[in-house]
PDB file of N, CA, C and O in Angstrom:
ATOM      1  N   UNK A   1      91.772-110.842-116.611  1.00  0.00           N
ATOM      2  CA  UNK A   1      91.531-109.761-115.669  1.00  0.00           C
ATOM      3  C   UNK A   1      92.870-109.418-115.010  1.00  0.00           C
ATOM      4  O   UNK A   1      93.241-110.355-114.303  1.00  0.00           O
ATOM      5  N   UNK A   2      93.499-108.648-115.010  1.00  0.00           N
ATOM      6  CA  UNK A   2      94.393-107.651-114.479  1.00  0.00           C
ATOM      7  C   UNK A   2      94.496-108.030-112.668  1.00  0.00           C
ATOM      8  O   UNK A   2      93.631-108.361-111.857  1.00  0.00           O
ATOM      9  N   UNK A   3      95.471-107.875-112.587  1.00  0.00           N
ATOM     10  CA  UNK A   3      95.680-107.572-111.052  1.00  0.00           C
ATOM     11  C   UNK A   3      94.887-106.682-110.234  1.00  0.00           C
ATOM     12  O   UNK A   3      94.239-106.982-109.231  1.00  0.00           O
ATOM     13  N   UNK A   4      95.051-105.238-110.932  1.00  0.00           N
ATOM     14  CA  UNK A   4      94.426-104.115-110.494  1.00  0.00           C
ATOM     15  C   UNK A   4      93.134-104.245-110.324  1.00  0.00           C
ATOM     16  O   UNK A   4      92.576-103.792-109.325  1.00  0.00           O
ATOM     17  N   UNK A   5      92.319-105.061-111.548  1.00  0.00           N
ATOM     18  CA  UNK A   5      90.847-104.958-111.825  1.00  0.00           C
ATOM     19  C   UNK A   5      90.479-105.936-110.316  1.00  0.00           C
ATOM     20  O   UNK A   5      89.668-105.594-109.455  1.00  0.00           O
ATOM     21  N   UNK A   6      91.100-106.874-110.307  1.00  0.00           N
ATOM     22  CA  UNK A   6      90.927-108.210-109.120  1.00  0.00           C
ATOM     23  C   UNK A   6      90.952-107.206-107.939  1.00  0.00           C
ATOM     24  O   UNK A   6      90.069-107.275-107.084  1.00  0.00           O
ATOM     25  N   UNK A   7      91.796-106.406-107.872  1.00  0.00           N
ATOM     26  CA  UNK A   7      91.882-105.216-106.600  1.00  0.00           C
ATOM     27  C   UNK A   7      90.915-104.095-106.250  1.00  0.00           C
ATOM     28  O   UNK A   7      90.784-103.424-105.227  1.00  0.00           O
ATOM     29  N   UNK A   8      90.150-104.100-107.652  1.00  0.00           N
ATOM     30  CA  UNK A   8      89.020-103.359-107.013  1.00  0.00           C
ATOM     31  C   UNK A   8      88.597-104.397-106.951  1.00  0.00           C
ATOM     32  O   UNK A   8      89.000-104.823-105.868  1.00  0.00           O
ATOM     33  N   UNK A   9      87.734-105.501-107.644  1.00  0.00           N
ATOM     34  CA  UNK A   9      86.686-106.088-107.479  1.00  0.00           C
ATOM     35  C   UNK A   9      86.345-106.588-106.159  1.00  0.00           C
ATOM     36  O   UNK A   9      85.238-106.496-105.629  1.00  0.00           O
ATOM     37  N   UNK A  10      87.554-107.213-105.593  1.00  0.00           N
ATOM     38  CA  UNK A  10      87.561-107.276-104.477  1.00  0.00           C
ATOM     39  C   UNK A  10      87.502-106.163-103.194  1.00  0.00           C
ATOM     40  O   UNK A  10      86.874-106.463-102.179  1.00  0.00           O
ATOM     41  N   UNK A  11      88.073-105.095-103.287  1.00  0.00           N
ATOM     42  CA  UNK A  11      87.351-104.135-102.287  1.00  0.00           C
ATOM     43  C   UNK A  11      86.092-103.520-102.779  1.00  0.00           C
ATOM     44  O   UNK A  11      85.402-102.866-101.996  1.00  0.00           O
ATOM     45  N   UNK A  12      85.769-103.670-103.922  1.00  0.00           N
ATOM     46  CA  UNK A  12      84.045-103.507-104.084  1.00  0.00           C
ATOM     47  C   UNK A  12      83.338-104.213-103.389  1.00  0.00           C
ATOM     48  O   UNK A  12      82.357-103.708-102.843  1.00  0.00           O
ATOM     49  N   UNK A  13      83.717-105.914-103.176  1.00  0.00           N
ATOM     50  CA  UNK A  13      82.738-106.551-102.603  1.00  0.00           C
ATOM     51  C   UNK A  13      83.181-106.714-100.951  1.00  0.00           C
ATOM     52  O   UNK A  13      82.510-107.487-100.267  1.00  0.00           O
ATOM     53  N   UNK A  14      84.093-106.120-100.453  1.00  0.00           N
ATOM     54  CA  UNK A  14      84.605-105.466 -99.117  1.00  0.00           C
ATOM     55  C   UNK A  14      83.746-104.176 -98.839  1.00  0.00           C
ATOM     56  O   UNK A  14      83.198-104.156 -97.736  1.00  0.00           O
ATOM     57  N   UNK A  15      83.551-103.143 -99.631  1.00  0.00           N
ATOM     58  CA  UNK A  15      82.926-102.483 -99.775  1.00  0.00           C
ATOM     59  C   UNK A  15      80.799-102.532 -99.330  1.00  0.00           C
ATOM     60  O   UNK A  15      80.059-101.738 -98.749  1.00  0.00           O
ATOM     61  N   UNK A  16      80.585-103.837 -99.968  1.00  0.00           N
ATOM     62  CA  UNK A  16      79.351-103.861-100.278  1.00  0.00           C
ATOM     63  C   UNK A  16      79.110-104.809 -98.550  1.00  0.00           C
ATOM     64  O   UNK A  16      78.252-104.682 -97.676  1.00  0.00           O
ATOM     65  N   UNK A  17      80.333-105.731 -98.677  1.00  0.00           N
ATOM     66  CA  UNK A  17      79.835-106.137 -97.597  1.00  0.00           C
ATOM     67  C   UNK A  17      79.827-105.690 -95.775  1.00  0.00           C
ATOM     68  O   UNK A  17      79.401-106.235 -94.757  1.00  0.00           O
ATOM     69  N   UNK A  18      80.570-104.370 -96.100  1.00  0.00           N
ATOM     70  CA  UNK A  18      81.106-103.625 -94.681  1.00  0.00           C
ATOM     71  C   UNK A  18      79.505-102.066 -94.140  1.00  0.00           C
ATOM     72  O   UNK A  18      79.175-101.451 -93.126  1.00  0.00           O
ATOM     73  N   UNK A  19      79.026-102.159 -95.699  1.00  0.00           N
ATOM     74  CA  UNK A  19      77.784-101.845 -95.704  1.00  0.00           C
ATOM     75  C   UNK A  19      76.681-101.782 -94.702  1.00  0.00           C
ATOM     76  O   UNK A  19      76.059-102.814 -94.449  1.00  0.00           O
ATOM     77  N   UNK A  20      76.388-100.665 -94.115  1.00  0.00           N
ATOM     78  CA  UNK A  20      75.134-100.782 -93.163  1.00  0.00           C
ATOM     79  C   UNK A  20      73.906-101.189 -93.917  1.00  0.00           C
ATOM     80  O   UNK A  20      73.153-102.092 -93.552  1.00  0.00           O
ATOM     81  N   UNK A  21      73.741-100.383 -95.110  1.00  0.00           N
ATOM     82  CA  UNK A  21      72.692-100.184 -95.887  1.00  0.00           C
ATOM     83  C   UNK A  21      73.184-100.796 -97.147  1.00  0.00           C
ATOM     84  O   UNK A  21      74.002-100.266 -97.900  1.00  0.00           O
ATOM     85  N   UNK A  22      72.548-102.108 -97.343  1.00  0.00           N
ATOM     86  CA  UNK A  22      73.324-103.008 -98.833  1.00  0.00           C
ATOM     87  C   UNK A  22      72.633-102.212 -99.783  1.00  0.00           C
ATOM     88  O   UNK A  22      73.394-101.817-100.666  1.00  0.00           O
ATOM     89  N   UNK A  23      71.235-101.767 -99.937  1.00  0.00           N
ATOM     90  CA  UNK A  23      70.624-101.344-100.716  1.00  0.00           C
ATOM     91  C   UNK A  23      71.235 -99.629-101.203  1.00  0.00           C
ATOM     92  O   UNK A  23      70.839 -99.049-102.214  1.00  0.00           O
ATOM     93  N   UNK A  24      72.157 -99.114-100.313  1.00  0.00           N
ATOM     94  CA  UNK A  24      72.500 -97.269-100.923  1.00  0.00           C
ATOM     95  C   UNK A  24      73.092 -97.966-102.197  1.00  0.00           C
ATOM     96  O   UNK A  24      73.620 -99.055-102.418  1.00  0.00           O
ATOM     97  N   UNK A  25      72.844 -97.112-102.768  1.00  0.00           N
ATOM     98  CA  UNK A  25      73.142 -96.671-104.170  1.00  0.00           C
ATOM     99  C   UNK A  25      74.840 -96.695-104.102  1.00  0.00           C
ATOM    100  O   UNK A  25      75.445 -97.501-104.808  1.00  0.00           O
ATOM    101  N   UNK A  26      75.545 -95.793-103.238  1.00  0.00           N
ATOM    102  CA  UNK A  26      76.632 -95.012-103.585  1.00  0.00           C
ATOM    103  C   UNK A  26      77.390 -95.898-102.121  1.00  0.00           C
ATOM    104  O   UNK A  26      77.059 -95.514-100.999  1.00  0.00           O
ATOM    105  N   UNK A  27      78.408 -97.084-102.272  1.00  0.00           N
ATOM    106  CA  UNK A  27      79.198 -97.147-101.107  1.00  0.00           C
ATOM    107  C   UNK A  27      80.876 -96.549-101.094  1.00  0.00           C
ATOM    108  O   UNK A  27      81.507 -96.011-102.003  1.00  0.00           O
ATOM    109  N   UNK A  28      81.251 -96.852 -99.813  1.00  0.00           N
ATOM    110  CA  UNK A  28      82.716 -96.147 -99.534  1.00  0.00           C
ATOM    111  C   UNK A  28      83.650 -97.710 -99.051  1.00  0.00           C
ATOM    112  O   UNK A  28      83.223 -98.735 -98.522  1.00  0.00           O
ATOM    113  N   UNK A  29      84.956 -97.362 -99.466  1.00  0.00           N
ATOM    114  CA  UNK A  29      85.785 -98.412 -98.335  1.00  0.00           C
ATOM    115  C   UNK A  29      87.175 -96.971 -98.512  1.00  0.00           C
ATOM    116  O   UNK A  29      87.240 -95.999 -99.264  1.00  0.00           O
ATOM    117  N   UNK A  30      88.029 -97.453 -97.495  1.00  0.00           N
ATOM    118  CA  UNK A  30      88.497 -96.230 -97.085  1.00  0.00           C
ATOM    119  C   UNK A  30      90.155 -97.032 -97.698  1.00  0.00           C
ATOM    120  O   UNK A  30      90.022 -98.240 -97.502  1.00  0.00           O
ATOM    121  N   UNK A  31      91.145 -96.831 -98.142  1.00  0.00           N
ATOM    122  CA  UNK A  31      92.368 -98.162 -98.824  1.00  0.00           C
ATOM    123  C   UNK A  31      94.038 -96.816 -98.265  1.00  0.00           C
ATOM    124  O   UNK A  31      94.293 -95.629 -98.472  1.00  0.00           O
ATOM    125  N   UNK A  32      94.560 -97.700 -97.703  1.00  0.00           N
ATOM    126  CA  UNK A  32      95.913 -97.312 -97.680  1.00  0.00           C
ATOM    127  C   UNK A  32      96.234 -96.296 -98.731  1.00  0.00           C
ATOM    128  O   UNK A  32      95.219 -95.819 -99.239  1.00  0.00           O
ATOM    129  N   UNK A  33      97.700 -95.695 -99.335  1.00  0.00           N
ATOM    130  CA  UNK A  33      97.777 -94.921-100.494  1.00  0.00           C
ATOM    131  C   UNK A  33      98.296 -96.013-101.134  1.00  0.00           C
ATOM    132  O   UNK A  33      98.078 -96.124-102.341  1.00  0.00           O
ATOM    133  N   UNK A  34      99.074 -97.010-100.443  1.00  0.00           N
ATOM    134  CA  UNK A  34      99.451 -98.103-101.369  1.00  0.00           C
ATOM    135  C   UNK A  34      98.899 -98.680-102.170  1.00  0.00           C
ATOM    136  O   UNK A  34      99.117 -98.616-103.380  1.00  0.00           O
ATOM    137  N   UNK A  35      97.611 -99.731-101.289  1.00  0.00           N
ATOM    138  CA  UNK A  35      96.601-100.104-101.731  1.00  0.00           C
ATOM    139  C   UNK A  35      96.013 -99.157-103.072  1.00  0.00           C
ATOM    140  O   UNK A  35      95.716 -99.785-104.088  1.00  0.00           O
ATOM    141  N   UNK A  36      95.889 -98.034-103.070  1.00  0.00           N
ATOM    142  CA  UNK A  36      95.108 -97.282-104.073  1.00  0.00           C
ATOM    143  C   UNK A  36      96.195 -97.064-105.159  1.00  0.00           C
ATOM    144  O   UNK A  36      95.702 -96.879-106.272  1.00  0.00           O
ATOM    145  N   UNK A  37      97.002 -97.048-105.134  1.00  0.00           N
ATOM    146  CA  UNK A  37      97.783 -96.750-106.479  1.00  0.00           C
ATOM    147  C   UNK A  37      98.184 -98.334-107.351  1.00  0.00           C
ATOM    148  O   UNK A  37      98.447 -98.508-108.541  1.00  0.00           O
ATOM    149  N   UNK A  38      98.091 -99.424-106.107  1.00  0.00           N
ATOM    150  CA  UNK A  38      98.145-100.489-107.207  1.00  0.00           C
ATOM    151  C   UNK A  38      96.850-100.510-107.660  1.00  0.00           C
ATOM    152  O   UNK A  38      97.059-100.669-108.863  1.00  0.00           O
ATOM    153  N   UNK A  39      95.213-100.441-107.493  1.00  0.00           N
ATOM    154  CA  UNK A  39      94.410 -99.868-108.060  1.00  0.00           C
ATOM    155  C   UNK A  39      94.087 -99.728-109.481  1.00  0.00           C
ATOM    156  O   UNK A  39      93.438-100.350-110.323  1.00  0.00           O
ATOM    157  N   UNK A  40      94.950 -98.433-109.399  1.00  0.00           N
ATOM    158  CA  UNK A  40      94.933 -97.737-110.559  1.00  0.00           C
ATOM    159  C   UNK A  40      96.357 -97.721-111.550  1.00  0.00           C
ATOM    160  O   UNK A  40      96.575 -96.960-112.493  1.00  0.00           O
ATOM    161  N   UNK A  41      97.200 -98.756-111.045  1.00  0.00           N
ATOM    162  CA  UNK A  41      98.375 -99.133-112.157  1.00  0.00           C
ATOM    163  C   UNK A  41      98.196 -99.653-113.326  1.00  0.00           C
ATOM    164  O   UNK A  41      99.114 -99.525-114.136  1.00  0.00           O
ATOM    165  N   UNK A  42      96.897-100.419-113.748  1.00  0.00           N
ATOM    166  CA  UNK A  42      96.526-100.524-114.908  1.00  0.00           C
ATOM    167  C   UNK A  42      96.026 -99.972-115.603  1.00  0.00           C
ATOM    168  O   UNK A  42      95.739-100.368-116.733  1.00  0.00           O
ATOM    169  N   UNK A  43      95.688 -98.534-114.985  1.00  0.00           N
ATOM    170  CA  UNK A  43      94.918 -97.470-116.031  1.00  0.00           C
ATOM    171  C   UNK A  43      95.623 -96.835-116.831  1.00  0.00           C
ATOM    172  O   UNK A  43      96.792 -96.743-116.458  1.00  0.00           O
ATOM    173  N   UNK A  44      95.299 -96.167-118.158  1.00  0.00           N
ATOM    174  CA  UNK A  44      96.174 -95.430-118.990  1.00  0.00           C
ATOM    175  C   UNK A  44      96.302 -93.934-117.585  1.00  0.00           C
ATOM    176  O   UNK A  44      95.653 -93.614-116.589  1.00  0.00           O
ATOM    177  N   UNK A  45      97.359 -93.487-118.213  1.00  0.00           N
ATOM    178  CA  UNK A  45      98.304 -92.469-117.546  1.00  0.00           C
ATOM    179  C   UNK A  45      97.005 -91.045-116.907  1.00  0.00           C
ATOM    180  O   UNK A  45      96.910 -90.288-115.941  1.00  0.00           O
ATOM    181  N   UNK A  46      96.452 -91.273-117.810  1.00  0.00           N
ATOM    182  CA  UNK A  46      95.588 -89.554-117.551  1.00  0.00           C
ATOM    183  C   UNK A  46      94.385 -90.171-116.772  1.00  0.00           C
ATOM    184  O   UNK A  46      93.945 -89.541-115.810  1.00  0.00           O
ATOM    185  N   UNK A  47      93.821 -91.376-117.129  1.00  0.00           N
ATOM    186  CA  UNK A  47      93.119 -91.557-115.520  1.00  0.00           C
ATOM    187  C   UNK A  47      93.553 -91.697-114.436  1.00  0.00           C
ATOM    188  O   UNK A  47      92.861 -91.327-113.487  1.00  0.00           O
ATOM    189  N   UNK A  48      94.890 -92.301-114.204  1.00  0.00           N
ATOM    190  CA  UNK A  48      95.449 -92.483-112.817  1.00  0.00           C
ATOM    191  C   UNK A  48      95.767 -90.891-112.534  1.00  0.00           C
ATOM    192  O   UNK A  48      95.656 -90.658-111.331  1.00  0.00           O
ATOM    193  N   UNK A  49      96.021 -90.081-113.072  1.00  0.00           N
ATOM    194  CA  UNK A  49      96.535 -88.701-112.595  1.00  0.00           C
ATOM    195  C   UNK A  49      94.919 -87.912-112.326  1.00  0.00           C
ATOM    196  O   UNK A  49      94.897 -86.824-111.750  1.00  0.00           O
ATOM    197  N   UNK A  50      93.771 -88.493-112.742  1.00  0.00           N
ATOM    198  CA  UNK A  50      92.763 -87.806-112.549  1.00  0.00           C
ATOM    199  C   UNK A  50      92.095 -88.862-110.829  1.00  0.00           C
ATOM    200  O   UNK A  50      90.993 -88.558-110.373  1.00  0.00           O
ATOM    201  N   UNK A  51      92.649 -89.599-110.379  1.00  0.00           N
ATOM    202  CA  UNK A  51      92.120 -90.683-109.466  1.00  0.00           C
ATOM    203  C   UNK A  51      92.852 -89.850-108.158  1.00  0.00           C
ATOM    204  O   UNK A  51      92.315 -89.413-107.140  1.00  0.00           O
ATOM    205  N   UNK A  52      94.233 -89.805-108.569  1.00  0.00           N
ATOM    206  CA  UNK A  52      95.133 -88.993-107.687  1.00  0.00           C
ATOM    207  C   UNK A  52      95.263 -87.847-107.578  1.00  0.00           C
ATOM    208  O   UNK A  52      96.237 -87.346-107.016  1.00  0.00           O
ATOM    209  N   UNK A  53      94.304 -87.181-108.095  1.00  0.00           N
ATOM    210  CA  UNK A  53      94.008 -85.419-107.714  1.00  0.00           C
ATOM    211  C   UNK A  53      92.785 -85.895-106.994  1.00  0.00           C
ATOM    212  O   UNK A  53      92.711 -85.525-105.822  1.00  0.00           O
ATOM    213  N   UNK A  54      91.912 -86.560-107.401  1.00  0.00           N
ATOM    214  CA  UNK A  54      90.736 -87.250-106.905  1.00  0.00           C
ATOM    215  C   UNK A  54      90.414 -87.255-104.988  1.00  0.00           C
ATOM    216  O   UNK A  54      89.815 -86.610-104.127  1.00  0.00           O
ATOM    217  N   UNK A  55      91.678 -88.999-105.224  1.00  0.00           N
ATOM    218  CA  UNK A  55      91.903 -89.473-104.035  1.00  0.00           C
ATOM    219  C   UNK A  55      91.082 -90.162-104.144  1.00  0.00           C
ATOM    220  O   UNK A  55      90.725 -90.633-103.063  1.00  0.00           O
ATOM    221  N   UNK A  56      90.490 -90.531-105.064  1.00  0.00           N
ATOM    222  CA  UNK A  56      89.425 -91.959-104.940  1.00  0.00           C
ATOM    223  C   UNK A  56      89.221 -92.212-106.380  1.00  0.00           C
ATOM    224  O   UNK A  56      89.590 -91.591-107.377  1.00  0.00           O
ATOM    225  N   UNK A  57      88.414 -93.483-106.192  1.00  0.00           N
ATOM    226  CA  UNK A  57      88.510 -94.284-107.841  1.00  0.00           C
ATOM    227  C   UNK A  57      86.805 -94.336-107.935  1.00  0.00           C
ATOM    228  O   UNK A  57      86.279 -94.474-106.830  1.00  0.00           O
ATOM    229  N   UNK A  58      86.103 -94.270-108.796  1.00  0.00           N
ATOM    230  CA  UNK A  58      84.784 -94.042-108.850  1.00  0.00           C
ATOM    231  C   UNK A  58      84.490 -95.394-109.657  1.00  0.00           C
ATOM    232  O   UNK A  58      84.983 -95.228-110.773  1.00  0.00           O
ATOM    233  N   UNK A  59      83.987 -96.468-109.587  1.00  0.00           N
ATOM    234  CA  UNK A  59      83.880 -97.636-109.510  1.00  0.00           C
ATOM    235  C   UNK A  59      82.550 -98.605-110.207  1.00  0.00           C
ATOM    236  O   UNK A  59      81.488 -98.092-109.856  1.00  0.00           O
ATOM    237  N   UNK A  60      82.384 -99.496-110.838  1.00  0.00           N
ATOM    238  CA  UNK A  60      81.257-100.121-110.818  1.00  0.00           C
ATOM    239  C   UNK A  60      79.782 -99.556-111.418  1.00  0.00           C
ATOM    240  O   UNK A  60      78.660 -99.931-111.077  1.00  0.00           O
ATOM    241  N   UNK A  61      80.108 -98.628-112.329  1.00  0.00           N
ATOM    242  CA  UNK A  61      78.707 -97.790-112.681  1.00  0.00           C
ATOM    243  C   UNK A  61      77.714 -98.698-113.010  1.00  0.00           C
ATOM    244  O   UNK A  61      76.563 -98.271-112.912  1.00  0.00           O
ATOM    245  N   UNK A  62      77.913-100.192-113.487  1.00  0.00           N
ATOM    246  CA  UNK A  62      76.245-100.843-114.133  1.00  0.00           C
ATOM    247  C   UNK A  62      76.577-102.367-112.678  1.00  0.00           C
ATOM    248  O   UNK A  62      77.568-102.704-112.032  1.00  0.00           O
ATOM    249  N   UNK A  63      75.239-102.825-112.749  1.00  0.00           N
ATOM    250  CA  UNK A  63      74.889-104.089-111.595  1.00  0.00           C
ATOM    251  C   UNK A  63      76.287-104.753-111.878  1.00  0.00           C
ATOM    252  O   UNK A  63      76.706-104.944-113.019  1.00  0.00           O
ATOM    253  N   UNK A  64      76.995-105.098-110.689  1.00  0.00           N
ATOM    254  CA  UNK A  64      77.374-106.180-110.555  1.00  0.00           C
ATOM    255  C   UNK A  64      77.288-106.965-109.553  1.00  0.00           C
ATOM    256  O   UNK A  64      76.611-106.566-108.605  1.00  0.00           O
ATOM    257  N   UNK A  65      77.934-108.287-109.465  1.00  0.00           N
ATOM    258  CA  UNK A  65      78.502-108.922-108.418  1.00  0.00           C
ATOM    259  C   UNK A  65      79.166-109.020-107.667  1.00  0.00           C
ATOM    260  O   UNK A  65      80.075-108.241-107.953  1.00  0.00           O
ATOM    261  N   UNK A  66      79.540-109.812-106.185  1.00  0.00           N
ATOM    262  CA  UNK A  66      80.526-109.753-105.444  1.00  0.00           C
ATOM    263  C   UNK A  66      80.328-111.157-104.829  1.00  0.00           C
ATOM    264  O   UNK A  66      79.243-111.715-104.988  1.00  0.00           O
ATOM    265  N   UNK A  67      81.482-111.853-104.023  1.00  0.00           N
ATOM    266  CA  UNK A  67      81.772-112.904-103.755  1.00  0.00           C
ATOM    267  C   UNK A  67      81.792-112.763-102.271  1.00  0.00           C
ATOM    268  O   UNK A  67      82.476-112.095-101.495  1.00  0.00           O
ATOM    269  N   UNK A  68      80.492-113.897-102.088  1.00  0.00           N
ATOM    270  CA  UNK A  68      80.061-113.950-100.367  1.00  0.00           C
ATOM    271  C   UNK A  68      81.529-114.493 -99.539  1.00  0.00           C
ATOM    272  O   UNK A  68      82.499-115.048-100.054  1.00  0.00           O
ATOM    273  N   UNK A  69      81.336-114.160 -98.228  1.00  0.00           N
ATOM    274  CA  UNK A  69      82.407-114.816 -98.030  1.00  0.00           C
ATOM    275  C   UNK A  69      82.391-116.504 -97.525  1.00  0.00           C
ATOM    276  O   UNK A  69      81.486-117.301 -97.276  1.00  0.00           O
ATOM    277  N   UNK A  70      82.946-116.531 -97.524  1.00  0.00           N
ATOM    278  CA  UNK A  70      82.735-118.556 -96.495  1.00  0.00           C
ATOM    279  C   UNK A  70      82.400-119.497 -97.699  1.00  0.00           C
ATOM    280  O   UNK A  70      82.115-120.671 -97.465  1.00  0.00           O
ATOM    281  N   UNK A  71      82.430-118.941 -99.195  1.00  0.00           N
ATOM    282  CA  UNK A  71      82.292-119.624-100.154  1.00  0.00           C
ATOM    283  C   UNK A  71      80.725-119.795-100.408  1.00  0.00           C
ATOM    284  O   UNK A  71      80.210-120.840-100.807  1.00  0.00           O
ATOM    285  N   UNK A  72      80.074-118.665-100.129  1.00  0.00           N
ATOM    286  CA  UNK A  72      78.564-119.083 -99.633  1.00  0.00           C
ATOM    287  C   UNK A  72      78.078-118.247-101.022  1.00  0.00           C
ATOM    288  O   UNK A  72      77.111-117.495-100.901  1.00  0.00           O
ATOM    289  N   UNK A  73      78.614-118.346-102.087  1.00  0.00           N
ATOM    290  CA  UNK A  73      78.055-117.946-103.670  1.00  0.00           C
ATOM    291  C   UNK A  73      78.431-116.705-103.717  1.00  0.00           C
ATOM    292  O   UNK A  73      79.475-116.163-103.353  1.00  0.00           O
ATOM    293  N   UNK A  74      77.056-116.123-104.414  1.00  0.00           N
ATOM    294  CA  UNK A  74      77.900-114.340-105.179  1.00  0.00           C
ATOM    295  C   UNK A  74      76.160-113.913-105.041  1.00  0.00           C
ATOM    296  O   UNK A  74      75.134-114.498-105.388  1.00  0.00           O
ATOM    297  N   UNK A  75      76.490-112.315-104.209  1.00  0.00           N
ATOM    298  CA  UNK A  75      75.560-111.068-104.002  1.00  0.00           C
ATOM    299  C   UNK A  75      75.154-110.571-105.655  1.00  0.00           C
ATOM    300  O   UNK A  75      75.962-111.044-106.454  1.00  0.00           O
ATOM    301  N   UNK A  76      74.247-109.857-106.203  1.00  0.00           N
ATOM    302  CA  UNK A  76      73.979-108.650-107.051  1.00  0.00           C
ATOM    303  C   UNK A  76      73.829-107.907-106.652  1.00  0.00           C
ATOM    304  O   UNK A  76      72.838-107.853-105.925  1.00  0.00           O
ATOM    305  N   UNK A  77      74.746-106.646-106.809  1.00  0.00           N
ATOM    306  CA  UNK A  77      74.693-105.305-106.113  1.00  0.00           C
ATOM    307  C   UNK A  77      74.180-104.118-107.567  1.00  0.00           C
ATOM    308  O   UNK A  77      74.338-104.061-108.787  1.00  0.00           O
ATOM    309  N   UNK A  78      73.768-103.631-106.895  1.00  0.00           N
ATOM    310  CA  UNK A  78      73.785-102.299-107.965  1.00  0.00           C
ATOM    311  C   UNK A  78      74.394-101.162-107.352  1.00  0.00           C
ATOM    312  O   UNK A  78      74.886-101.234-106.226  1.00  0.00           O
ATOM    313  N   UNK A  79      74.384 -99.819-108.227  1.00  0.00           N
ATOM    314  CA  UNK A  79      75.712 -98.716-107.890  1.00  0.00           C
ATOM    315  C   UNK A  79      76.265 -98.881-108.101  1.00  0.00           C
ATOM    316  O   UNK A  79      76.599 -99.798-108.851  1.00  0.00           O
ATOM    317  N   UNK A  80      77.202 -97.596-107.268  1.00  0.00           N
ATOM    318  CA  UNK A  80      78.620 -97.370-107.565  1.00  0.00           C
ATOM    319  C   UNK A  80      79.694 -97.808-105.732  1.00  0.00           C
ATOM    320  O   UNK A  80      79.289 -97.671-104.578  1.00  0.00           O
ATOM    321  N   UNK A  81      80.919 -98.270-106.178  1.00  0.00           N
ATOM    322  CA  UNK A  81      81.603 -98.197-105.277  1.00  0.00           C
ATOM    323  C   UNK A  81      83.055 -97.362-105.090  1.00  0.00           C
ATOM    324  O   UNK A  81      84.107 -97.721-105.618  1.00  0.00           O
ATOM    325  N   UNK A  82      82.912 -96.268-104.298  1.00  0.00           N
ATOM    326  CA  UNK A  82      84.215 -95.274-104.404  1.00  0.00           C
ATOM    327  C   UNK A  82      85.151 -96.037-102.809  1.00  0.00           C
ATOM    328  O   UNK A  82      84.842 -96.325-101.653  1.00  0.00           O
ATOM    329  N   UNK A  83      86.460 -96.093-103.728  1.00  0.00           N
ATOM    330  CA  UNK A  83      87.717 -96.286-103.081  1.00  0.00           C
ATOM    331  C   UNK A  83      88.453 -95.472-102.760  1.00  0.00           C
ATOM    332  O   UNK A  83      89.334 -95.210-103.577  1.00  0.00           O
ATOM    333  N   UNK A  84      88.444 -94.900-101.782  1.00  0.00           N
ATOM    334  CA  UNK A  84      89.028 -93.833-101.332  1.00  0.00           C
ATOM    335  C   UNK A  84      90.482 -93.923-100.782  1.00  0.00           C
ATOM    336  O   UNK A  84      90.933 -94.907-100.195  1.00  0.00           O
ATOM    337  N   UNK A  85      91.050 -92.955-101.004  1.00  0.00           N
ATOM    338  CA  UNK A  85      92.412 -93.295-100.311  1.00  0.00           C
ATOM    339  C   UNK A  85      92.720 -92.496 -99.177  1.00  0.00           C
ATOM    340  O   UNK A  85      92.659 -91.268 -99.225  1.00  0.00           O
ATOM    341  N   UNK A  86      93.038 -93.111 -98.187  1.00  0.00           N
ATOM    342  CA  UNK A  86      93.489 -92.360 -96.840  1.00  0.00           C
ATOM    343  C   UNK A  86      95.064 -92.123 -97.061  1.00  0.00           C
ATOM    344  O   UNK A  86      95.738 -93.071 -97.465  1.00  0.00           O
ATOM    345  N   UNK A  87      95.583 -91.048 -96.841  1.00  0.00           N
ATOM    346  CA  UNK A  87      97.157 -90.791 -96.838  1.00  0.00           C
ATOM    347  C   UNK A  87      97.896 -91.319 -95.444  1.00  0.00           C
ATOM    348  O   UNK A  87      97.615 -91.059 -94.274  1.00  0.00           O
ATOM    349  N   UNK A  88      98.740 -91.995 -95.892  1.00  0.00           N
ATOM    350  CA  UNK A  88      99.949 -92.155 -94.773  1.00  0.00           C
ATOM    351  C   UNK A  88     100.578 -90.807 -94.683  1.00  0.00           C
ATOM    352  O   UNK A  88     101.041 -89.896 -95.370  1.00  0.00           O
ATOM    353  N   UNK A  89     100.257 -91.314 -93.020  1.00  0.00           N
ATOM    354  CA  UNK A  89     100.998 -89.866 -92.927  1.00  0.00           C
ATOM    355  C   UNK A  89     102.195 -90.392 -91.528  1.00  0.00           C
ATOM    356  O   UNK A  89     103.013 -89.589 -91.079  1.00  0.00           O
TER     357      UNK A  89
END
C-alpha cells in the first residue's frame, strides 16, 4: 500500500469518525492543499489533474473499514468519503 493510499485511508476513517451521522451514505473531511496533493501523488497524471480542478478526491465507493481509535479494533462503513481541499490562502 502506497503512502498516498495510507493517506486517504486514514482520513477516511477521520472522516467516518468526525461524523455526526455514521450511517450517511456520503461523508466530508475538509485537508490542507498540502495534505491533498500528497493524496493524490500516486495517481496516474490525468486523475490527479481531474481531483485538482475538482478540489476533492471522491473516495471509497464499495464497504470498507476504518481503524477505531485507542486500538479498540476496526468499524464497517459503507459509502463514499470526499476529501476536500481547503486552499491556503
Amino acid at each position: 500500500m502506497s503512502s498516498s493510499n495510507r493517506l486517504r485511508y486514514a482520513l477516511a476513517s477521520e472522516a467516518t469518525h468526525q461524523a455526526e451521522d455514521k450511517k450517511q451514505v456520503e461523508k466530508y473531511i475538509n485537508v490542507p492543499t498540502d495534505v491533498f496533493l500528497d493524496c493524490i501523488k500516486d495517481m496516474p497524471k490525468h486523475h490527479q489533474d481531474i481531483c485538482i480542478r475538482r478540489g476533492r478526491i471522491r473516495t471509497y465507493y464499495k464497504p470498507f473499514f476504518t481503524a477505531n481509535p485507542n486500538g479498540m479494533g476496526k468499524t464497517y462503513n459503507m459509502g463514499i468519503v470526499h476529501i476536500c481541499e481547503v486552499k491556503n490562502d
